[in-house]
C-alpha positions as CSV (number, residue, x, y, z in Angstrom):
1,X,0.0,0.0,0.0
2,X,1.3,3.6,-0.8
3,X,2.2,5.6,1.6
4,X,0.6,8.6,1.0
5,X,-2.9,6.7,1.6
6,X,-1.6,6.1,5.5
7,X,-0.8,10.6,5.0
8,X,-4.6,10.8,3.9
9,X,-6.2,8.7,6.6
10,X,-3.6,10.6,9.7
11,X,-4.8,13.8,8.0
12,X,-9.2,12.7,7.7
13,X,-8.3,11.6,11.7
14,X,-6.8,15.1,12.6
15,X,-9.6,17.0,10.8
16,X,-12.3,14.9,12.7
17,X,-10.8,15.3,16.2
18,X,-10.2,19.3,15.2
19,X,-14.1,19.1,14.0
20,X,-14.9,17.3,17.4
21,X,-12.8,19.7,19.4
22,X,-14.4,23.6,17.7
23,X,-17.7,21.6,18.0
24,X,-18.3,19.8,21.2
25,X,-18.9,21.1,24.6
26,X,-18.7,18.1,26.3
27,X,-15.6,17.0,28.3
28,X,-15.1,13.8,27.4
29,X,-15.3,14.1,24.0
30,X,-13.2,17.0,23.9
31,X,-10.5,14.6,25.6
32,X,-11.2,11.7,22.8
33,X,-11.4,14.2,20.3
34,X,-8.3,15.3,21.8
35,X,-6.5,11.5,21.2
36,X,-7.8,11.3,18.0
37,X,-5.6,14.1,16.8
38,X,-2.5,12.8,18.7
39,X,-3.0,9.2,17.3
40,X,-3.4,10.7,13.7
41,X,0.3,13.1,14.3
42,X,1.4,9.7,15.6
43,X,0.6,7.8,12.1
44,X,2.0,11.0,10.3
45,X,5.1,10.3,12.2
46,X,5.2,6.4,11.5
47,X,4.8,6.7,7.9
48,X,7.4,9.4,7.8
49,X,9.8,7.5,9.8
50,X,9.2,4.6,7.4
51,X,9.3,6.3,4.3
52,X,12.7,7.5,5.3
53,X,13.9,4.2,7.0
54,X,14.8,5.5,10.3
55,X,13.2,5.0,13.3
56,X,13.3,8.7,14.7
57,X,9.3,8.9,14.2
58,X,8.3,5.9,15.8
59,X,10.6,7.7,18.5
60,X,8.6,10.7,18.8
61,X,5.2,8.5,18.7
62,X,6.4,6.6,21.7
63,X,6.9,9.4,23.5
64,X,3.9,11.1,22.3
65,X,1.7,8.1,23.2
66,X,3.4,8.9,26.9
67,X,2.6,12.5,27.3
68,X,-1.0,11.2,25.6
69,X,-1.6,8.9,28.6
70,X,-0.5,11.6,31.6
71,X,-2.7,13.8,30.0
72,X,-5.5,11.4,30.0
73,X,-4.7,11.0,33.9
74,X,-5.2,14.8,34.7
75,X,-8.2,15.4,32.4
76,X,-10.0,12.4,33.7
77,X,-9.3,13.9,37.1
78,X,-10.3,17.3,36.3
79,X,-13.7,15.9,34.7
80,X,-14.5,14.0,37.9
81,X,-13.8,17.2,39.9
82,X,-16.4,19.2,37.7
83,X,-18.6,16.8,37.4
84,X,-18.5,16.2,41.6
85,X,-19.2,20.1,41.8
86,X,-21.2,20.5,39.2
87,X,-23.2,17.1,38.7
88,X,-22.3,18.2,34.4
89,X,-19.4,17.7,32.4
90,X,-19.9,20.5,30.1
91,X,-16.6,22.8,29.5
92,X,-19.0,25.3,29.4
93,X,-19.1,24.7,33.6
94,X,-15.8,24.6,33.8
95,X,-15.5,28.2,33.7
96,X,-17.4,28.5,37.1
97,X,-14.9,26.8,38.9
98,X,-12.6,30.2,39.1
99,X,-12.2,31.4,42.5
């Protein structure tokens, strides 16, 4: 398979999490939405990596897919704080937190 399809599909994946991010108010999916964008940069650096037969992308995808998953462990517990003191997850709420 050509490469340039894997570019195509890593670039449909960002433009649907960027969709899901400007459009969704809800927390969760912001985070997935969220993901999805780093998983498609992640397949944009693969196929790079491959096309040039080194393995610096798959590098930067590992330690992508680490910053991925502590961000995942603070969002998750920031949504279970707003949703505690709010009984929503809405971002929109989130704003009402401030002090």
């Amino acid at each position: 398979m050509n490469p340039v399809n894997y570019l195509y599909v890593s670039a449909l994946l960002f433009t649907i999490g960027a969709a899901g991010v400007l459009i969704r108010k809800n927390a969760i999916v912001l985070f997935m939405c969220v993901e999805l964008m780093l998983n498609a940069c992640n397949l944009a650096f693969v196929v790079f990596s491959r096309m040039h037969g080194n393995l610096d992308g798959q590098i930067i995808a590992f330690f992508t897919m680490v910053v991925a998953a502590a961000e995942v462990v603070v969002g998750l517990a920031i949504i279970v704080s707003l949703f505690r003191t709010r009984h929503s997850a809405s971002v929109d709420d989130a704003s009402l937190m401030k002090l």
